[in-house]
N, C-alpha and C positions, 0 to 999 in steps of 0.2 A: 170151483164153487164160488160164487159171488152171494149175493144179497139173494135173502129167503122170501120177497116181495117183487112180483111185477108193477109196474103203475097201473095197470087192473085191480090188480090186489089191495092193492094199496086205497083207489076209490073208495069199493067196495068196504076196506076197512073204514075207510071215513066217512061212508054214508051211514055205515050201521054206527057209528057211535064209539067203535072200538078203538080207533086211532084221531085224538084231535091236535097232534103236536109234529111236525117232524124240523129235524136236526137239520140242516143243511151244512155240510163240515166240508173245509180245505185241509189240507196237510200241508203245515208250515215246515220251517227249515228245521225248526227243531224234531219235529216228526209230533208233534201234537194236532187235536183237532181244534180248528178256530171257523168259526163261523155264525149261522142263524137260526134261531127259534121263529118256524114257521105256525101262526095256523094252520092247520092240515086241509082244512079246506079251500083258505086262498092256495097252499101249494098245488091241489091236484086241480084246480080250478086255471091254471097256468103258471105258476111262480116255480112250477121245473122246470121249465124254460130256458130260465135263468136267473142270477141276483148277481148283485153286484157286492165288494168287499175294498177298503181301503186297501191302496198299495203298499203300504209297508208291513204288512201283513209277511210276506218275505223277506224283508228287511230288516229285520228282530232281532232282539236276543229276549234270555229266558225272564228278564224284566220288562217283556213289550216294550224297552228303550227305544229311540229314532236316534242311531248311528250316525253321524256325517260319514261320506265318504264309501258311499252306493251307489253307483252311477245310474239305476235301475228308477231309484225312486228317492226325493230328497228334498228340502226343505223348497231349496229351489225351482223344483218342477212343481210344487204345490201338492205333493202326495196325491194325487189321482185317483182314480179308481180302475178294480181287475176284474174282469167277468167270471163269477164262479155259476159252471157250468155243470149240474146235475149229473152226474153217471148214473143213467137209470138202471144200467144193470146190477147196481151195491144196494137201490132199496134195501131193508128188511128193519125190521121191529128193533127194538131195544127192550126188553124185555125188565129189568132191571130197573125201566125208568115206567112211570105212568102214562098207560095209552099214548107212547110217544113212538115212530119210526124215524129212523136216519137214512142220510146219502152222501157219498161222498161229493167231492165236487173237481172238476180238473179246475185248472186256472190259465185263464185267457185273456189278449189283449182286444182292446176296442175293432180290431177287424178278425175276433175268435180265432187268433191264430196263438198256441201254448205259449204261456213265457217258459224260457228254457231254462229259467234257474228252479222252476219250482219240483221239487221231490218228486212229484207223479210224473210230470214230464222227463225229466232226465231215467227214470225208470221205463217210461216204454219206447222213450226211445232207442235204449240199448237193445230191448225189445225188438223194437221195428228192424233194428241190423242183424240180430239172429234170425228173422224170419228168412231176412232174405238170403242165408245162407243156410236153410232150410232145418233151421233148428229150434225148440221154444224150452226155455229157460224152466225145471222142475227145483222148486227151493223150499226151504221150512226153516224155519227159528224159534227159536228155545225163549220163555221167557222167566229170568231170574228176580224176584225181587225181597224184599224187609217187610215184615206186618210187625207192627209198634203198638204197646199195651195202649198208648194214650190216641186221641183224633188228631188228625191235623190243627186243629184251630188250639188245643193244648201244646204242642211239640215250637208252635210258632210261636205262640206267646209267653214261650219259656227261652225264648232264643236263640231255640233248637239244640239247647244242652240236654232237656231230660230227655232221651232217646233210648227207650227200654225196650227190647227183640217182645215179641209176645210169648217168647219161650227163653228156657233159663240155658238150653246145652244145642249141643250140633244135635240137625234132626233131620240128617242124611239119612234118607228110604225109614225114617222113624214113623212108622204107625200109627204108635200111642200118641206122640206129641202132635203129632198132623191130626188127627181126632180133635182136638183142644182149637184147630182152627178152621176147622169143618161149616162152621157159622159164617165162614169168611169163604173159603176156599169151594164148598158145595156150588152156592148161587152164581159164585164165580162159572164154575164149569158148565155146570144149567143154565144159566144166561146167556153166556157167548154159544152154546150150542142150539139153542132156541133161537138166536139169531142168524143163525145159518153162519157160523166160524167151526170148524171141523174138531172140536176141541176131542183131544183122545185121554187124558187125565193129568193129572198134577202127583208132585211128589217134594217130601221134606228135600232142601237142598245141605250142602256142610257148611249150614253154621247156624248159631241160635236163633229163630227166627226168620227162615228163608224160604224160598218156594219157590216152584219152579211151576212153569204151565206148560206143558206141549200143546203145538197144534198141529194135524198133520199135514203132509207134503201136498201143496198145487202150484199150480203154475203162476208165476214168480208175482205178477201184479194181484194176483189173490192173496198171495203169501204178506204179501206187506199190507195190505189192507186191510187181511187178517190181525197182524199185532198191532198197527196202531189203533183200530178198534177196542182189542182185548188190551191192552195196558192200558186206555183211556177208561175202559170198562171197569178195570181195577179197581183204578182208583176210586172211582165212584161207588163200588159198591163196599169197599171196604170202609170208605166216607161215612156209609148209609149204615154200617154196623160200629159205627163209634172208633175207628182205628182205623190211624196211618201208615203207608206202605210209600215205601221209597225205591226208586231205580235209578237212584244216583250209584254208581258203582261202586262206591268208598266212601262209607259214611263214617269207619273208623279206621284208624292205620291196626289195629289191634286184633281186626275179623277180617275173615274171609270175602271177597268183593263180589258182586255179583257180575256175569256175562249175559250176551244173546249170541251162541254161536249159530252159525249158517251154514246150513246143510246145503247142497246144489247138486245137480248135475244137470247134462242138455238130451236131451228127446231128440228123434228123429222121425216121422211118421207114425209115432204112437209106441217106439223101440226106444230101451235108452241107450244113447250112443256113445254113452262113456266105461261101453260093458264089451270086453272081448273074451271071449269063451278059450279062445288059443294064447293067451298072456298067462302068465303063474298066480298075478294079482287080479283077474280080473278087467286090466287096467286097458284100453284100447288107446290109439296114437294120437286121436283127438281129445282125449280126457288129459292124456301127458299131456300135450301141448295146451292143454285150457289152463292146467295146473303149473307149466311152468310159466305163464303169464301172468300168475297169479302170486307167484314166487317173485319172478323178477321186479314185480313193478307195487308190491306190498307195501312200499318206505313213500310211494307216490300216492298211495291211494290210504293212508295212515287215516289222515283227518277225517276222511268219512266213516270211519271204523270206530274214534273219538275223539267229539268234537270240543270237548270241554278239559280246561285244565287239572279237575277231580279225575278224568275220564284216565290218565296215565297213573295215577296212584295205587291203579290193582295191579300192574305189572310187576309184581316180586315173584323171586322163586320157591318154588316150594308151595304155590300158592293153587295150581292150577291154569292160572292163569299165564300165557306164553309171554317168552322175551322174547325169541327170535322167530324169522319169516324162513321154516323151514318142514319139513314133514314126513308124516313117521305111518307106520300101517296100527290102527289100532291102541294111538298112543295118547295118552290125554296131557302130556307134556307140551308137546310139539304146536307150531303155529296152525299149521295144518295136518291134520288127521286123515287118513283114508276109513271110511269104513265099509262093512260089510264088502270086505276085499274078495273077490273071485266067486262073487253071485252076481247078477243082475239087477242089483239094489243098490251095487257100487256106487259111492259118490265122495264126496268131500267135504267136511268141515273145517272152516273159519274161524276158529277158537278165537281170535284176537278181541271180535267186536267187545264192546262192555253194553251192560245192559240199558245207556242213556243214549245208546245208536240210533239215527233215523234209519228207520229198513231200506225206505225207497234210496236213498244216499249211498247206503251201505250195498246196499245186492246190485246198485246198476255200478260202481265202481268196481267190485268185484267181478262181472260180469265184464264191464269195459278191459279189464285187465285179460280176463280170459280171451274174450276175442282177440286181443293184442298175438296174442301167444298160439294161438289159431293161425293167424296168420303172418306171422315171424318163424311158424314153424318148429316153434323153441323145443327143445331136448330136456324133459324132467331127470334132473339128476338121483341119485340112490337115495332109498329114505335114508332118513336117521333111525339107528337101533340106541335103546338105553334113555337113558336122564337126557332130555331135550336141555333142560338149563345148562345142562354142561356143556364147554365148548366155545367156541370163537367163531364170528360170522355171523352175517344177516341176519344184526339184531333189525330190531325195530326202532323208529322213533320211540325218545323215551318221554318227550315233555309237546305239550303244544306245540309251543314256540319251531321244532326241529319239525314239527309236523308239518305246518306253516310253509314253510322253506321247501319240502322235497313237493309240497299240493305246489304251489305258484311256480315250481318248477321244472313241472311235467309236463314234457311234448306229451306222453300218452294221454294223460286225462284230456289235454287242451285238445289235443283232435277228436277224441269222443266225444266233449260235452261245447268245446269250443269257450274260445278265450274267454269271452266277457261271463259266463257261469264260471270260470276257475277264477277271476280274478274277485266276483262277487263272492264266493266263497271266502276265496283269501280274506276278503275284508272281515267275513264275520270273524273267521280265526283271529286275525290283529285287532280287533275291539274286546274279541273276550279275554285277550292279554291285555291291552288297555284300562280294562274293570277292572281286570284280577290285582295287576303292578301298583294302583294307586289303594288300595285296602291293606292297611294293619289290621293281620291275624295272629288269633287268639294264641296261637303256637309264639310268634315274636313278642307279644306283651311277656308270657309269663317264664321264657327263656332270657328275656334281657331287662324286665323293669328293674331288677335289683341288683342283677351279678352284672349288667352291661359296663 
């Protein structure tokens, strides 16, 4: 399921009056929307065509800074420009906003040929490699996040210390309390499904203040299109109702962190191929071996799971949240989960991501790992039974920095994605320790101004 607009439709809507705005959006490294506010009628008049976006537009971090030391794009080539190129197939409304539609946009160089660092790219590319081993990629993600009594333009200008939940207690599957945020959480769900985003409903998450959105299951480049959509959506509509929503995964060491787990499995002719009816679980020999790809190469493929130094703060135990790259039938402990074991529905979840993951990042590495494992033939060893926290073995990266180290040191990613995309990566990873190592926080003032 893509966009709820043809560029038919779409005319049509801008002749009658009903649409005079559309979005033109890329998908940066971070997994947000950055791009143009069109007249709707220069767009359907030709400006789908194409437009154009500076290049450092992938070269960012979450302060729109210009990095040194991108090889892609930099002071010294003069920052240039990238072609963003309409996907007419994402048309559709935004609903939420005033007679406005959006579109996504690939991103391409001056002879429209994809840059390979950009998030969409590296997604269909992995893509394009299952096809041709005659498989397409079926995925979904969960999105977790914080609704805050105050707006963003309060929470900033207080320094981002007054951060109050909109709710006073955990309001895991709570009703009543999710009622109280119905004003927020309704248009949310109404909107992205008017949009043509498959939204199936939401529900309180465990901890004061949390939410959760489901969308459901399509095929993989829908699947990310879908959340970066709907959490960009969020935001804004919760903006529009006076209150801030955060998907930083750790905004306090004191509460529970939010995730975006990932559901996957691979299809086969419109069968799913990771379902064997003569297995005990369910589980076929191509599902093992996607999963033990997925196993093996989890410490390789950390950074794109998270990419920010907050992003390892949820890993405690006891929390929900996994420490090691290991997996269990039915187990919310474990890195990975098998569910709906010995149906046809069979598939896998990715507990590890946090809710500040780029999709396209996250499911084509995921994805690259599986293919690995496809094709190494790898052996999925026994789940784990019991407390996943407990035990020795295949943790995870626990910090950036260790994240950093196993990405720039993977043959596997580098032959998926190829070198000059892992080493651009890498660099985003060693700037946003760069930003982080030079700032005194608020934790070091008030543990050492006096007792140091």
């Amino acid at each position: 399921m893509a966009g709820n607009l043809s560029l038919e439709d779409l005319k049509t809507s801008v002749a009658s009056g009903e649409i005079d705005t559309v979005l033109a959006c890329i998908v940066d490294m971070q997994g947000r929307l950055m791009g143009k506010r069109f007249l709707a009628a220069h767009f359907v008049d030709g400006g789908y065509k194409e437009t154009h976006c500076c290049n450092y537009l992938l070269a960012t971090d979450l302060e729109m800074a210009t990095p040194d030391g991108f090889a892609s794009t930099n002071w010294e080539s003069g920052y240039g420009d990238y072609i963003m190129k309409p996907d007419l197939s994402t048309i559709r409304t935004a609903p939420w906003l005033e007679a406005t539609a959006m579109v996504l946009c690939d991103v391409l160089d001056h002879h429209e040929t994809p840059i390979p660092h950009s998030p969409r790219a590296m997604l269909k590319k992995q893509l394009a490699k299952l096809e041709t081993m005659g498989f397409d990629a079926i995925m979904a993600t969960e999105l977790e996040f914080f609704i805050f009594e105050q707006s963003f333009d309060e929470i900033r200008k207080s320094g981002f210390r007054e951060l109050n939940p909109i709710s006073g207690y955990n309001e895991d599957y709570h009703i009543f309390q999710t009622t109280k945020e119905e004003h927020i959480m309704r248009p949310i769900r109404n909107h992205l499904y008017a949009a043509g985003i498959p939204v199936e409903g939401s529900k309180g998450e465990a901890e004061a203040g949390q939410e959760e959105l489901n969308i459901k299951y399509a095929e993989a480049l829908d699947t990310a299109d879908n959340h970066s959509i709907a959490k960009h959506a969020i935001k804004e509509i919760a903006w529009q109702q006076g209150h801030a929503v955060t998907f930083l995964p750790k905004w306090d060491h004191a509460r529970v962190g939010s995730s975006s787990h990932v559901h996957q499995s691979l299809w086969k002719d419109g069968k799913p191929a990771f379902f064997d009816e003569s297995d005990a679980l369910g589980m076929s020999n191509l599902m093992k071996a996607y999963m033990g790809g997925m196993l093996k190469y989890a410490p390789d493929y950390m950074y794109f799971l998270a990419p920010y130094v907050n992003s390892y703060k949820r890993f405690q135990k006891g929390t929900f949240a996994p420490t090691r790259a290991i997996w269990s039938v039915d187990n919310r402990t474990a890195g990975f989960r098998l569910c709906a074991a010995g149906s046809k529905s069979v598939r896998v979840e990715c507990r590890i991501p946090g809710s500040d993951m780029n999709p396209y990042l996250a499911m084509a590495a995921q994805l690259a790992a599986g293919i690995k494992g496809i094709e190494e033939g790898l052996a999925l060893s026994a789940p784990t039974v019991g407390d996943a926290y407990q035990g020795d073995g295949a943790e995870i990266p626990q910090n950036l920095r260790d994240a950093m180290a196993t990405l720039t040191g993977s043959a596997m990613l580098r032959e998926a994605f190829g070198d000059d995309v892992i080493t651009h990566y890498t660099r985003a990873a060693e700037w946003e320790l760069e930003e982080f190592d030079r700032v005194v926080t608020d934790w070091e003032i008030a543990r050492g101004f006096e007792r140091a």
